[in-house]
C-alpha positions in Angstrom: -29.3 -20.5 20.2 -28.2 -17.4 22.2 -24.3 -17.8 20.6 -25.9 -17.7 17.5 -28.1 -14.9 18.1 -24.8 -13.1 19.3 -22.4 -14.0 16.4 -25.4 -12.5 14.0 -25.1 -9.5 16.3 -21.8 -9.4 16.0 -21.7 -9.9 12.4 -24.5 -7.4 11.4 -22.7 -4.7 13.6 -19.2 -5.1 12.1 -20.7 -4.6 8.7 -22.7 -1.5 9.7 -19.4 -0.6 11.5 -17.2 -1.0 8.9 -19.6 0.9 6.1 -19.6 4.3 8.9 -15.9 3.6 9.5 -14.6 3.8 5.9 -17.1 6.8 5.0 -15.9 9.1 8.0 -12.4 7.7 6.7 -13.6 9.4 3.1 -14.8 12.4 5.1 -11.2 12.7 6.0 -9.5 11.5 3.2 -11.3 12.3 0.1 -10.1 11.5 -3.1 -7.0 9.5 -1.6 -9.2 6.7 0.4 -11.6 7.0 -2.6 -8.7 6.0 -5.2 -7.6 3.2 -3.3 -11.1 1.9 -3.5 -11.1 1.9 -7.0 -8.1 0.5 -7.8 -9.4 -2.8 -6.3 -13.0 -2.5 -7.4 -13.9 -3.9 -11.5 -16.0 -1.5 -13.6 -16.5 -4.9 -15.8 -16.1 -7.9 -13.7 -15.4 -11.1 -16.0 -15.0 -13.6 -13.6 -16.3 -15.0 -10.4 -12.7 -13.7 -8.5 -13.9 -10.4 -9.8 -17.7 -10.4 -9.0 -16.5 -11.9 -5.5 -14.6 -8.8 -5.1 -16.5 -6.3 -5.7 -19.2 -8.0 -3.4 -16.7 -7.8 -0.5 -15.9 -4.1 -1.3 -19.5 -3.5 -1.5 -20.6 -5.3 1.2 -18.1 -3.7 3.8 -16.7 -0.7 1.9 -18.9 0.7 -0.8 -21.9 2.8 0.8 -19.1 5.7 1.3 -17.7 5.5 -2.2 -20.8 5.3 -3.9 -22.3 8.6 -1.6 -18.9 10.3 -2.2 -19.1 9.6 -6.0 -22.5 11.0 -6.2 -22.2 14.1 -4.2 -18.6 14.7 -6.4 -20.2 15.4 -9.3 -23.1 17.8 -8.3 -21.8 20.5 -5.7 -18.3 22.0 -4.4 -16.0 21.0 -2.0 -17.4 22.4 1.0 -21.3 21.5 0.1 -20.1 18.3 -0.7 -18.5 17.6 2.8 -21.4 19.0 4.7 -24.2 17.4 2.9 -21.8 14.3 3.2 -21.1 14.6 7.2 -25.0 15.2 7.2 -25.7 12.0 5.3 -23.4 9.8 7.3 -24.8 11.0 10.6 -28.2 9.9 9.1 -27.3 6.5 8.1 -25.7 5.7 11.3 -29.2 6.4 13.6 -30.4 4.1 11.0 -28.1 1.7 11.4 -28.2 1.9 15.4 -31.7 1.7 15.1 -31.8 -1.8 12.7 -29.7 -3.3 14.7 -31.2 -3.1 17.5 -34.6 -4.3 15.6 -32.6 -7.3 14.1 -31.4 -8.4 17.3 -34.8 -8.0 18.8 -36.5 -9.7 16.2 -34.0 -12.8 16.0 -34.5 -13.1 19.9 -37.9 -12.8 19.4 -38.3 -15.5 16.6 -35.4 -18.3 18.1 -35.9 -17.4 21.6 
């Protein structure tokens, strides 16, 4: 039961390390990380390739885009990278801090 508990660890913390990883990588970038998002994400997804997709995108990729998108279309450049910096550096004490309750919580309920 401990591998299992470990491979949900590692699992949980690749996907919460991947989300920080491509928004800092959106910090940097901007719109050219941004575009290449898009160009493998469907507006209109029509079939289950498509929906499969854009869950994988989402799932690892998206919470940067979508921040990125909103902040884009309400201030300037430089209030949008500060508010977005700010934003990012919340999420990630969140994230430290829910993974660190998953893992105690599946130890506590299969240990």
């Amino acid at each position: 039961m401990e591998t299992f508990i470990t491979y949900v660890e590692y699992l949980v913390g690749g996907i919460m390390a991947t989300q920080v990883g491509y928004a800092l990588a959106i910090l940097i970038g901007g719109r050219i990380v941004t575009d290449y998002y898009e160009w493998g994400y469907y507006d209109k997804p029509e079939s289950f390739l498509d929906k499969a997709q854009n869950i994988f995108l989402d799932t690892f990729l998206g919470m940067g885009y979508h921040i990125d998108k909103k902040l884009r279309k309400k201030y300037s450049w430089i209030k949008r990278k500060l508010l977005y910096l700010l934003i990012i550096t919340g999420i990630s004490i969140v994230f430290i801090f829910s993974f660190f309750s998953i893992s105690d919580l599946l130890r506590w309920l299969l240990l």
